[in-house]
ChimeraX commands (.cxc) that place a marker at each C-alpha (Angstrom):
marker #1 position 13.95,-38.31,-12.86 radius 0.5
marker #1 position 16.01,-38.41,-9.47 radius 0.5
marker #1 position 16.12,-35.46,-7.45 radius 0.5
marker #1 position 19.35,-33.60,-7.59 radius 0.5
marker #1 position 22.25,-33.37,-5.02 radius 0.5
marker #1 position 22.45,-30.18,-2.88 radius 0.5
marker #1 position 25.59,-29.56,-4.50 radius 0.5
marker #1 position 23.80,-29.63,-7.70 radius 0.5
marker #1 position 20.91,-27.16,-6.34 radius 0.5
marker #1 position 23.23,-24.87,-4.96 radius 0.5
marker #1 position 25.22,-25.01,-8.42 radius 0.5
marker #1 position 22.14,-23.73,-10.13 radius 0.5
marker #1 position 21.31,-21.48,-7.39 radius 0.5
marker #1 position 25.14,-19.28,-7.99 radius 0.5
marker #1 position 24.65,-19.62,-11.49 radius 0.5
marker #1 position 20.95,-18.02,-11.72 radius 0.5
marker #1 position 22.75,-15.42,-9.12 radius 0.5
marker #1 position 25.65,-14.51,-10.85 radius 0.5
marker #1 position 23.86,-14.32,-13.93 radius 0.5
marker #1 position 21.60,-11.94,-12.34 radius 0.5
marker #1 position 24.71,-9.83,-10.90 radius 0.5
marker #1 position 25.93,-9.70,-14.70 radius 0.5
marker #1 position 23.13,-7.99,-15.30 radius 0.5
marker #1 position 23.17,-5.01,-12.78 radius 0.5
marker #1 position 26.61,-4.61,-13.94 radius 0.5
marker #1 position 25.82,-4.29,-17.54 radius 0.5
marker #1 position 23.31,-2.12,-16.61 radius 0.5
marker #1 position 23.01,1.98,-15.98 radius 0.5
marker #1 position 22.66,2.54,-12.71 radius 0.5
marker #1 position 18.86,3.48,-12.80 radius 0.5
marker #1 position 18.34,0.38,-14.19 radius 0.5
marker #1 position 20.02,-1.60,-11.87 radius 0.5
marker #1 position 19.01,0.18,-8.61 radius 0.5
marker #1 position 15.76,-1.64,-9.98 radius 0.5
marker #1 position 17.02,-4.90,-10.51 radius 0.5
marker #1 position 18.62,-5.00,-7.33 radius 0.5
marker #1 position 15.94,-5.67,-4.81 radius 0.5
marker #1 position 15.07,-9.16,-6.18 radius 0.5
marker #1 position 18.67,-10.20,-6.43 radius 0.5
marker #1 position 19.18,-9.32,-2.63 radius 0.5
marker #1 position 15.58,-11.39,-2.06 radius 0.5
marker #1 position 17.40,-14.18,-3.96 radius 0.5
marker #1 position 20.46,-13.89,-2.35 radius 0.5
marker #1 position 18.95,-13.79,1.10 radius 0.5
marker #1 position 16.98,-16.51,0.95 radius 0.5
marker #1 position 20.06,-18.42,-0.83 radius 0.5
marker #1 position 22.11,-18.11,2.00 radius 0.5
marker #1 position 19.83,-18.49,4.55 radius 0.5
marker #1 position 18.65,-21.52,3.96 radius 0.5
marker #1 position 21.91,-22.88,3.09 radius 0.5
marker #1 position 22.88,-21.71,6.50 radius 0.5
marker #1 position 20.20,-23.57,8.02 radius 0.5
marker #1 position 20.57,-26.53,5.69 radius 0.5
marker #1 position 23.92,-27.31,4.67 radius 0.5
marker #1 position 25.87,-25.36,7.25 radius 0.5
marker #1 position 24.40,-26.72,9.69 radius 0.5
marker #1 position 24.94,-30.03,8.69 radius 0.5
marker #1 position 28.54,-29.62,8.26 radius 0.5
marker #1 position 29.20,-27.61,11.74 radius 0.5
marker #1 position 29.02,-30.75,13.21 radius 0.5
marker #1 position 31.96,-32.21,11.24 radius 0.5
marker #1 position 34.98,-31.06,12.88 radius 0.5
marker #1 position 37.07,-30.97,8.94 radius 0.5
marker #1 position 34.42,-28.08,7.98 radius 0.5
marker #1 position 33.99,-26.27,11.32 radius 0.5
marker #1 position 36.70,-23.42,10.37 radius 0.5
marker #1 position 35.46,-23.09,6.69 radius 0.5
marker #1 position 31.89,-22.86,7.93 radius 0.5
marker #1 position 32.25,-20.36,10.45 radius 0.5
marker #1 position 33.98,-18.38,7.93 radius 0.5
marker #1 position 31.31,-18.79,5.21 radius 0.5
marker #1 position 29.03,-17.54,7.87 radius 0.5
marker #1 position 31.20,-14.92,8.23 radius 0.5
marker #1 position 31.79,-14.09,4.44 radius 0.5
marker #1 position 27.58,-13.90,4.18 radius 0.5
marker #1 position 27.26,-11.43,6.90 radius 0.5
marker #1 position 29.86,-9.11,4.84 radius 0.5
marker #1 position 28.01,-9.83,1.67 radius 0.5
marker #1 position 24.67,-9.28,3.06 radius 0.5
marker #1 position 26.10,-5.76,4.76 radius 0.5
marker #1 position 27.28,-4.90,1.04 radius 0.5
marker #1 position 24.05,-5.15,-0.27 radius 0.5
marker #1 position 22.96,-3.09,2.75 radius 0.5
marker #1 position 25.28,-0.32,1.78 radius 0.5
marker #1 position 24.35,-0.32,-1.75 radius 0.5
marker #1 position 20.99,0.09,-1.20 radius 0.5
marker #1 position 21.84,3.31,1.21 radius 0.5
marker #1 position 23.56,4.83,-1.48 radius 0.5
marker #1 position 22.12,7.86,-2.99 radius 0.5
marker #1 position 21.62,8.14,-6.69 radius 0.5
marker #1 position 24.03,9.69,-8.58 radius 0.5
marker #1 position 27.18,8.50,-6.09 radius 0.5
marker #1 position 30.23,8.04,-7.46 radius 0.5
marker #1 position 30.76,5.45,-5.03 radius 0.5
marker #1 position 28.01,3.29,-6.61 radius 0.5
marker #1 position 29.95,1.54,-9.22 radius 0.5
marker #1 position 32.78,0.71,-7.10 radius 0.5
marker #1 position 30.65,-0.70,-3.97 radius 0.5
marker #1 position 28.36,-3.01,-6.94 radius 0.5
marker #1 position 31.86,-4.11,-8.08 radius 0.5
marker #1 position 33.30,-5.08,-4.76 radius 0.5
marker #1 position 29.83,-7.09,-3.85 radius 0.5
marker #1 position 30.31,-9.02,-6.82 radius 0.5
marker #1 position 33.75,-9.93,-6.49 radius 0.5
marker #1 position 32.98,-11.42,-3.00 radius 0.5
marker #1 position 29.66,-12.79,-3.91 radius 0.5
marker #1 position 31.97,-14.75,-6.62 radius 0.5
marker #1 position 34.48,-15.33,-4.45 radius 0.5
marker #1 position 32.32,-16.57,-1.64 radius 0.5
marker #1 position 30.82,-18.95,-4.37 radius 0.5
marker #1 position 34.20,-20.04,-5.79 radius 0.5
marker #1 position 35.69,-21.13,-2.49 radius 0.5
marker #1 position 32.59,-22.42,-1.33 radius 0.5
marker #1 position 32.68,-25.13,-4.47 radius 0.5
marker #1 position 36.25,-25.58,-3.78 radius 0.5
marker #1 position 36.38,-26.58,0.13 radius 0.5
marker #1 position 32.68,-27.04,1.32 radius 0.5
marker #1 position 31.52,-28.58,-0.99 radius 0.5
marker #1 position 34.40,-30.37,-2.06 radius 0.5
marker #1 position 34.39,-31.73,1.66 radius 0.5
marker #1 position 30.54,-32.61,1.13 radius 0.5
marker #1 position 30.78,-34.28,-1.90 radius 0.5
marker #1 position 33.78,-36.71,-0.18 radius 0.5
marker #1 position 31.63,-37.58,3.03 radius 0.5
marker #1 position 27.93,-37.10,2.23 radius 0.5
marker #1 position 25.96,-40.33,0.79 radius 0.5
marker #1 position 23.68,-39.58,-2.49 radius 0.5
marker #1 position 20.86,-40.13,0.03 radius 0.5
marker #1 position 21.84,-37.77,2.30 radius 0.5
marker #1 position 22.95,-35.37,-0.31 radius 0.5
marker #1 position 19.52,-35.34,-1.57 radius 0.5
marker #1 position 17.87,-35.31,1.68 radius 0.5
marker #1 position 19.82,-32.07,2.00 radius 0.5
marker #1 position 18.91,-30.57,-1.19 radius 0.5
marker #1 position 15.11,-31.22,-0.37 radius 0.5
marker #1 position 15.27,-29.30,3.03 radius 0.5
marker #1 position 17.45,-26.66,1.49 radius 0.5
marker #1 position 14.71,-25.99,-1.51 radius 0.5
marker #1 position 11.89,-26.26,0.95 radius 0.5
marker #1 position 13.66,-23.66,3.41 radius 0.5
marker #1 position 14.57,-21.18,0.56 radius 0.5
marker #1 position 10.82,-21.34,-1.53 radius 0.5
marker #1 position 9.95,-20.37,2.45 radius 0.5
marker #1 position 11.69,-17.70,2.76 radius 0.5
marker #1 position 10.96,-16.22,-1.14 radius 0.5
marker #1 position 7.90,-16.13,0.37 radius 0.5
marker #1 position 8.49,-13.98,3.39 radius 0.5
marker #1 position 10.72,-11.84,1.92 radius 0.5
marker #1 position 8.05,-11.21,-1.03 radius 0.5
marker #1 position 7.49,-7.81,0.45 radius 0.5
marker #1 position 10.86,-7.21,-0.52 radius 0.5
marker #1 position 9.65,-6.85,-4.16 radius 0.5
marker #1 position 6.28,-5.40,-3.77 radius 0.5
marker #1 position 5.63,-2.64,-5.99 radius 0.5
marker #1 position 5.17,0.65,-3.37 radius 0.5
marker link #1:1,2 radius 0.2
marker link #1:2,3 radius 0.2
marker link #1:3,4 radius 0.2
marker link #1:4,5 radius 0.2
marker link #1:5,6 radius 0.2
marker link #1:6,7 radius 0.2
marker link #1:7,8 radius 0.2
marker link #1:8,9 radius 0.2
marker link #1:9,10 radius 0.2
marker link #1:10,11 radius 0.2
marker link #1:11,12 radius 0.2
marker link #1:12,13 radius 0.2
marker link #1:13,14 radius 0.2
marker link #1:14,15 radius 0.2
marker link #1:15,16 radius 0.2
marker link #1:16,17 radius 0.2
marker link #1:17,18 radius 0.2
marker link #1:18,19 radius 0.2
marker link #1:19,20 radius 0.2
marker link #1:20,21 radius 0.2
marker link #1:21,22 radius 0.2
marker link #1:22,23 radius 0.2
marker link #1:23,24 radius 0.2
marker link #1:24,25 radius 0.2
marker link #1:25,26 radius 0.2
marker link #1:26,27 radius 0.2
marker link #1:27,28 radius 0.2
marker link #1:28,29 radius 0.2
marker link #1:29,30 radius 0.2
marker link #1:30,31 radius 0.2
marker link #1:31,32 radius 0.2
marker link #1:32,33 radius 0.2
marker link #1:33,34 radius 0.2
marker link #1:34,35 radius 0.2
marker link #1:35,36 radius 0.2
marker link #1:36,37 radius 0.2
marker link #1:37,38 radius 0.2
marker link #1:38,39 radius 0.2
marker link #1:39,40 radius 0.2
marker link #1:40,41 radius 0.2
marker link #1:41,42 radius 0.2
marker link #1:42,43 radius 0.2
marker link #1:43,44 radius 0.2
marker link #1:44,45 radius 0.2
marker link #1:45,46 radius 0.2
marker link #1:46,47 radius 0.2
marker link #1:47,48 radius 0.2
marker link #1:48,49 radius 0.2
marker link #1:49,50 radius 0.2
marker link #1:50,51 radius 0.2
marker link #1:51,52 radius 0.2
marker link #1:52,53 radius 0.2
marker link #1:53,54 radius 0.2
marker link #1:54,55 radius 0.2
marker link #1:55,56 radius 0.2
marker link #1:56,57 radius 0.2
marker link #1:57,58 radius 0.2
marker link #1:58,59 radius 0.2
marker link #1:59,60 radius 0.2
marker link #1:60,61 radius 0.2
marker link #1:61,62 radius 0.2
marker link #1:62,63 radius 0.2
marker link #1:63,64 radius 0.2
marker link #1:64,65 radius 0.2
marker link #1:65,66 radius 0.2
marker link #1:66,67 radius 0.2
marker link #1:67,68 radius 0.2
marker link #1:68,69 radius 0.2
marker link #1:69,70 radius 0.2
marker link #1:70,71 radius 0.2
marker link #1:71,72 radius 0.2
marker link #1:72,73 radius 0.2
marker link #1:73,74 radius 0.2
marker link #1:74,75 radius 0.2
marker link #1:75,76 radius 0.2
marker link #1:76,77 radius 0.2
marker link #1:77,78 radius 0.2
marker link #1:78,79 radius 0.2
marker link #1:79,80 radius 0.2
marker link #1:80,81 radius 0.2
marker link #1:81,82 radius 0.2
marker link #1:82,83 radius 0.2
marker link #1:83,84 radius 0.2
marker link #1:84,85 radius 0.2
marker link #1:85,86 radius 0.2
marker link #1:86,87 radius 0.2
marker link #1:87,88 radius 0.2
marker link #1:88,89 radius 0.2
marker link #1:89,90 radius 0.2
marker link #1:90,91 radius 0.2
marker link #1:91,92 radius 0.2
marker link #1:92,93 radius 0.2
marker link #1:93,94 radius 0.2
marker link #1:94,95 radius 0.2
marker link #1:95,96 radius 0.2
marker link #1:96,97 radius 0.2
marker link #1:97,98 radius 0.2
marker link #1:98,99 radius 0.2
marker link #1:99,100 radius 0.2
marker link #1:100,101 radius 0.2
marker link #1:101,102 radius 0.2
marker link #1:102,103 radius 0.2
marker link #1:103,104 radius 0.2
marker link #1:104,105 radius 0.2
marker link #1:105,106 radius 0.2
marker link #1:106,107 radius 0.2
marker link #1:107,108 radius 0.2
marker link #1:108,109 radius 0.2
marker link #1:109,110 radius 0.2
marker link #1:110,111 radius 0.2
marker link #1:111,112 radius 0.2
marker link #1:112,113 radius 0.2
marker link #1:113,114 radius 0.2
marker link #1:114,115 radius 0.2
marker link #1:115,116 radius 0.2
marker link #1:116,117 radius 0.2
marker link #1:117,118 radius 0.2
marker link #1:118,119 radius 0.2
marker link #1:119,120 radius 0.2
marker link #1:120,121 radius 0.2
marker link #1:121,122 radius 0.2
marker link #1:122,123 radius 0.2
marker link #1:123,124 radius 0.2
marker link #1:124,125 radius 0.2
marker link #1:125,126 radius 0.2
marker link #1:126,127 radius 0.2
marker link #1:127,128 radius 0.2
marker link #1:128,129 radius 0.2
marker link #1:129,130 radius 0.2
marker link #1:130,131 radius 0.2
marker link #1:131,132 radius 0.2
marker link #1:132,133 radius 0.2
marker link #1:133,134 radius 0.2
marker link #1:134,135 radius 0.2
marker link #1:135,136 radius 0.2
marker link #1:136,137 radius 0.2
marker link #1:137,138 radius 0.2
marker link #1:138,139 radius 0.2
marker link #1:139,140 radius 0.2
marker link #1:140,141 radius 0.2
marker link #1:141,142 radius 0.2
marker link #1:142,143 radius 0.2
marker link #1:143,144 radius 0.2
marker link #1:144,145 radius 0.2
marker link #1:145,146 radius 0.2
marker link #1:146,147 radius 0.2
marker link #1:147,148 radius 0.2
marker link #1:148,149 radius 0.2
marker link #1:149,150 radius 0.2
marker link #1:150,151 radius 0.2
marker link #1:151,152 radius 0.2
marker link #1:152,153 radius 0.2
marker link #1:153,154 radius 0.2
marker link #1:154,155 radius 0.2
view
């Protein structure tokens, strides 16, 4: 079976994530204060290695510069979201509202991504390369699942 695209990685990779979002929502709080350190492990080493994968592949092509820089952007906000949840006392009524506003831009962030990015990939990147891409991109993030394992560890 031929290896996948990065677009098609990446595609699993927001799916498995949002799916995993859907579930702190659903969730009571207590519940989902648990669930939430793997899903920013996830997430972090997601985006990291798509930074230092994909991003900076396309950085060098002047049509993706702007949306790049932006997405960079967009994952420092996200990442700072997940920050302040996690700073959040139990019990804070602001709790529900901050989970609800890092969803909506982790979806959006995903959503636009798909619709420029990788849009723009998918016209100029070969299969090769493409695949290439996804190979580095799944060897960077198992990488970094592992050094962020502490993340996890029971305390």
């Amino acid at each position: 079976m031929p290896e996948p695209p990065i677009w098609d990685l990446l595609k699993s990779d927001r799916e498995a994530l949002c799916g995993r979002l859907d579930k702190i929502q659903a969730a009571q709080e207590s519940t989902a204060r648990e669930l939430l350190p793997p899903l920013v492990r996830e997430f972090t080493a997601h985006a990291r290695a798509k930074e230092a994968v994909l991003y900076g592949h396309l950085l060098h092509d002047e049509r993706a510069r702007t949306r790049v820089v932006e997405g960079l952007e967009e994952l420092k906000r996200i990442q700072a979201c997940f920050a302040g949840l996690e700073l959040l006392p139990a019990g804070d009524d602001k709790w529900s509202v901050r989970l609800a506003d890092l969803a909506d831009a982790v979806r959006n962030h995903f959503r636009v991504e798909e619709a420029e990015l990788l849009a723009l990939a998918r016209r100029t990147l070969s299969e090769v390369r493409a695949t290439e891409l996804a190979q580095r991109y799944a060897a960077e993030r198992a990488r970094i699942l592992g050094d962020l394992s502490c993340l996890v560890a029971p305390r």
